[in-house]
N, C-alpha and C positions, 0 to 999 in steps of 0.2 A: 108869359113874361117872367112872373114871378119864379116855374121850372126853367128857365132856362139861368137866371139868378141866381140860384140855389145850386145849380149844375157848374156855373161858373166860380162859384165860392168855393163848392167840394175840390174841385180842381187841382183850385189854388191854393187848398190846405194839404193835400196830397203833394203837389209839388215842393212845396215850403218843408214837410215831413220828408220827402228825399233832398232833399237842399241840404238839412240840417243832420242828415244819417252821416256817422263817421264809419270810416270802414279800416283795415289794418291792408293794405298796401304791401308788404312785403314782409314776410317772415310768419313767429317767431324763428331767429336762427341761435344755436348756441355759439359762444366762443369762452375760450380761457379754461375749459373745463378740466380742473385737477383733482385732486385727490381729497381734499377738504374746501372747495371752490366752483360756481359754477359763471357765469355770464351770460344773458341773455339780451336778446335784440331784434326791434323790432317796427317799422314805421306803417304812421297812419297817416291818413290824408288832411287830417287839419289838426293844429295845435290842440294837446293834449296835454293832461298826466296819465303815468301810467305806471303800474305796476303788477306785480306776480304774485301767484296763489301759488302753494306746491302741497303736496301732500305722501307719504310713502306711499309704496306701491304692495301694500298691503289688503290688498282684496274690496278694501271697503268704498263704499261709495263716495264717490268724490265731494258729494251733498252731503253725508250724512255728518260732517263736522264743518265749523266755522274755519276755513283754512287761513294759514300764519300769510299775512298779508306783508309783501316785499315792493318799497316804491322806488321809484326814479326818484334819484334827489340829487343836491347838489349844494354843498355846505349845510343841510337839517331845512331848506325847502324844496317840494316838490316843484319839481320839475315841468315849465310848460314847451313842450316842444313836438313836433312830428317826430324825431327819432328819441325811440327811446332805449333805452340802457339798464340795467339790474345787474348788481354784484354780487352774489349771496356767497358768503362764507362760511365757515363751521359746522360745512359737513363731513358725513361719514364717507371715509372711502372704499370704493367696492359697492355703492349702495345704488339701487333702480330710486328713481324719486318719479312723480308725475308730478305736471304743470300746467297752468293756464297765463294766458296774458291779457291784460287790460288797456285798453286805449278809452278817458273820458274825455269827452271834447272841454273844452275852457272859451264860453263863449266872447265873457270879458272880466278882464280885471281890471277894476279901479277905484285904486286908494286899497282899500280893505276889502271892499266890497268884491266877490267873484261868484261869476252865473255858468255856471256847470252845465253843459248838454247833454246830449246820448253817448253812451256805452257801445263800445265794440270788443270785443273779447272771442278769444280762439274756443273752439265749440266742447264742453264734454259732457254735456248731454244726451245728443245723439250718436255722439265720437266717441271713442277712447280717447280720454287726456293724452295729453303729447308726454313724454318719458325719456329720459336720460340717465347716464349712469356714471355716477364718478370712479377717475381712475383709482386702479385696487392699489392700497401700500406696497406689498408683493407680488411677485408675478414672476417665476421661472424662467418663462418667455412669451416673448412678444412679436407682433407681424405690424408694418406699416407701410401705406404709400402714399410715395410724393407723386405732385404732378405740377408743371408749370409750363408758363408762356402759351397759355391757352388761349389771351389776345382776341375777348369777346367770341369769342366762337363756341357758342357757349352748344353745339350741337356736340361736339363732340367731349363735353361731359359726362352723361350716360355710358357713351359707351367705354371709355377711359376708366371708369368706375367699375363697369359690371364686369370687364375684361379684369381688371386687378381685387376682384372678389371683396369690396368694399363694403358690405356687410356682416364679414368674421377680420375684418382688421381692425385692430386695439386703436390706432391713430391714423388721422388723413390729414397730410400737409400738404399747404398749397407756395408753392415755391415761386413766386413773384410771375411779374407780368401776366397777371389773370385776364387783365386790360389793356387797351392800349394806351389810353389816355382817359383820364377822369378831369369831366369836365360839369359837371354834376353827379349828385349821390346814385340818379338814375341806372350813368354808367354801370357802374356794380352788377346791377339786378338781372339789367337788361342785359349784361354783358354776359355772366355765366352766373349771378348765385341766386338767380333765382329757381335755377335746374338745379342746385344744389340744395336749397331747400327743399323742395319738390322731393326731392331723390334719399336724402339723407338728415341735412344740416337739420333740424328741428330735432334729432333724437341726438346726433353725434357732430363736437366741434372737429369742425378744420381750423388746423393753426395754421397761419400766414405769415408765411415770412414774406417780404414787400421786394418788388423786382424795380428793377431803375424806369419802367412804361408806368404804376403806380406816382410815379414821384411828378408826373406831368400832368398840365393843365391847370386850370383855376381852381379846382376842386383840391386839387392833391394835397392841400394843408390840410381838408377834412378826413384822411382817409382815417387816422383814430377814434375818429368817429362811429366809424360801423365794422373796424377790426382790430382788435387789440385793445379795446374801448376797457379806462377803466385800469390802465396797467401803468405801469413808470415807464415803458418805452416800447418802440419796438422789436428791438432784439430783447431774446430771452432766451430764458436755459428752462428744462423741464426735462426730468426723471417716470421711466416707468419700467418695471421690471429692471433687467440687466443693465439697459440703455442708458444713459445721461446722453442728452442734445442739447447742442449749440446753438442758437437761429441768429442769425448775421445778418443784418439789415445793410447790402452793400452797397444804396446809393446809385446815382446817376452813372454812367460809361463815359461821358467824356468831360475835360475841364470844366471848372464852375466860369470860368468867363467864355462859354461858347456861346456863341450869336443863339443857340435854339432857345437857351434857358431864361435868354432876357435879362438877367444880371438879380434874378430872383435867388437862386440857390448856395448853401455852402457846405458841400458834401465833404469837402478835404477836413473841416473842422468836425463833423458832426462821426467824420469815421477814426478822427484823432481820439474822442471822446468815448466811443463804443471800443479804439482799442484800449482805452485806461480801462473802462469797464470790464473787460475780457478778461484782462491781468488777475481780477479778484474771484472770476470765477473758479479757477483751481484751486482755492484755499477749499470751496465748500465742500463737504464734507461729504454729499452726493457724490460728487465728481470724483473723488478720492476713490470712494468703495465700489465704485462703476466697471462691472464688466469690459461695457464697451459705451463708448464717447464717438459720440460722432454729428458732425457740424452739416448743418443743413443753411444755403446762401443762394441766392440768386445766380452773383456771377463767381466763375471761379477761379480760384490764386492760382494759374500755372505764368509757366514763362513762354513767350513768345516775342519776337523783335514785332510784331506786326499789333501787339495788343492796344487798347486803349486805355485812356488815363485810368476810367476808375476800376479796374480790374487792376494794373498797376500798383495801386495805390492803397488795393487791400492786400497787395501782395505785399507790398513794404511794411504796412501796416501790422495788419492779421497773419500771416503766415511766420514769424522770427516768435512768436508768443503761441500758437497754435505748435509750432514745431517741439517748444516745450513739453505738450500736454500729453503726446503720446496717442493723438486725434488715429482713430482707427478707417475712419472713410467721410471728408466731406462730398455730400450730395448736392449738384449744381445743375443749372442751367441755364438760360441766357444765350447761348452760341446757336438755339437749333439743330444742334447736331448730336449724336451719341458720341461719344466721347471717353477714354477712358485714360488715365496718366500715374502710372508707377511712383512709388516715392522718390525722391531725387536729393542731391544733397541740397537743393535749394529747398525746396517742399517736403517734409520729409515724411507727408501720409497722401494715401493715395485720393484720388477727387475722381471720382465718376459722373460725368455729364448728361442729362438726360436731356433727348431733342425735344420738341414740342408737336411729336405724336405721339408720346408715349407713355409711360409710366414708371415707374420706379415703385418695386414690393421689395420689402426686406423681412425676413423673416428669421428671429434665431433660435438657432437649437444647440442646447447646451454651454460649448466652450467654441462654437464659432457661430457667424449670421451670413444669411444668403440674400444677395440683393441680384434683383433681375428687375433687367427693362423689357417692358411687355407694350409692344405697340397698337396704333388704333385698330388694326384686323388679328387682333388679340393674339400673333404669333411674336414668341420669346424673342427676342433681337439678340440680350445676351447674359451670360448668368456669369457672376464670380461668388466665391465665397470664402469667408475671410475668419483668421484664427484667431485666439486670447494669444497675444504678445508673451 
């Protein structure tokens, strides 16, 4: 009786001992990775703090010093949450760094008092550290691919990837509708970034620019959360080599009082406020000295009598202010379809549409850049290539 007691108790502490194990659930992934800037992201399965270790990638043992400890916080306290977040600034750029991430569990806090659990932390130990590399101040030239309206299908990630040689390119943008609907954080993961983790995303960020399928469900106010986390918005500009880019957060496709949205959305004010913002990006000084400028958006400004409101609406909007800029190729998609549109005297640069098989590589060389779409059975759809004005 007393063995079989004793059997019954180990059990039970063994159980209680996986009960109380926190584990990291999805990631780390990077995002926001610049030139003196990195972002990191990463969820556990139970309320946490958490933070990063880094260290150069300097031969030496990732043990063999006490590494610069970087937390989750939020106004000067840490942070308790399943997702977590890290901003690290004032780095060098051009530089390899290595990383580790922490998840400590937080069993309870109350009043002052807080009981701390187990530790989950990404392995480097047995591992190699995870490694990242911030973008170089200079760079002659550059190679990148967009991809979008991947719409959870997240099988055809890999291959979208390994067809557009996603391993020797400097930047990977994901151009909206990666989902179809977010309706938990789950969405995401399950939907395609966790093949993107898997594949890439822990050594090198994707920037996202958000597609009108993002802006749906009950989740979609979180989606800052785990892209773009940590920034003043979601449109943004960013420089590397020759390139200065535009990223255009275009909002929903049809009126904000249509029966689908509920009377939840107001994309007509929030694309008034992104075009004041727009305005001030041609002062900088980036943008000025930029070979080539070129705008990356979900949907894109052409004309059409058949179009919907919010394509419309960044045409009235974004296009009278982008015609200014001397915009060398916005990269779009949303329609499904390849697509391609001449300047016009309405538009006055050209917008290449990529369907949702396929890819978009640009690569420049010297005083002009070559952009091709390269589809799921990894043959060229179509190549153009474009000159310094």
């Amino acid at each position: 009786m007393k063995k079989i007691l004793a059997l019954v108790l180990l059990l039970a502490t063994v159980s209680a001992l996986k009960t109380f194990a926190i584990k990291i659930l999805h990631g780390p992934y990077l995002q926001n990775v610049y030139q003196t800037e990195a972002t990191f992201v990463w969820i556990s399965d139970k309320p946490s703090v958490g933070w990063v270790e880094m260290a150069p990638n300097d031969g030496t043992n990732f043990y063999s010093y006490d590494r610069p400890k970087y937390f989750d916080t939020q106004i000067g306290v840490k942070r308790t949450d399943s997702i977590h977040v890290v901003r690290i600034t004032g780095l060098k750029p051009g530089v390899t760094y290595r990383y580790r991430v922490f998840s400590q569990e937080v069993v309870k806090h109350d009043h002052a008092y807080v009981q701390y659990g187990k530790v989950a932390s990404t392995n480097v130990y047995r591992e190699r550290p995870l490694t990242f590399k911030t973008l170089e101040e200079t760079k002659s030239d550059i190679s990148f691919v967009v991809v979008n309206d991947v719409h959870a299908r997240k099988d055809v990630i890999t291959p979208l990837m390994k067809y557009a040689d996603y391993e020797n390119r400097d930047l990977i943008f994901f151009n909206g509708d990666m989902v179809s609907i977010v309706n938990r954080g789950e969405d995401f993961f399950t939907g395609f970034m966790d093949e993107c983790i898997s594949l890439f995303a822990k050594n090198k960020s994707p920037y996202y620019v958000r597609g009108n399928h993002e802006t749906r469900g009950e989740f979609a106010t979180h989606f800052q959360d785990y892209f773009n986390p940590r920034q003043p918005h979601l449109y943004f500009t960013m420089h590397l080599g020759p390139v200065y880019f535009i990223n255009l957060d275009t909002g929903e496709d049809k009126p904000d009082n249509d029966i689908e949205y509920a009377g939840i959305t107001d994309y007509d004010q929030y694309r008034t406020e992104q075009a004041e913002w727009l305005k001030t990006v041609k002062e900088d000084p980036l943008f000025k000295a930029a070979k080539f400028r070129i705008v990356i958006a979900h949907m894109p400004t052409t004309i059409s009598k058949n179009e919907w409101h919010g394509p419309v609406d960044c045409l009235n909007k974004f296009t009278p202010i982008l015609n200014d800029m001397d915009i060398d190729l916005m990269i779009c998609g949303h329609v499904h379809r390849d697509l391609y549109y001449e300047p016009n005297e309405v538009v006055k640069y050209p917008v290449l549409v990529n369907s949702n098989m396929g890819s978009v590589e640009v690569n420049t060389h010297g005083d002009s850049f070559e952009a091709v779409i390269r589809h799921l059975n990894g043959k060229v759809f179509s190549k153009r290539e474009f000159r310094v004005k």
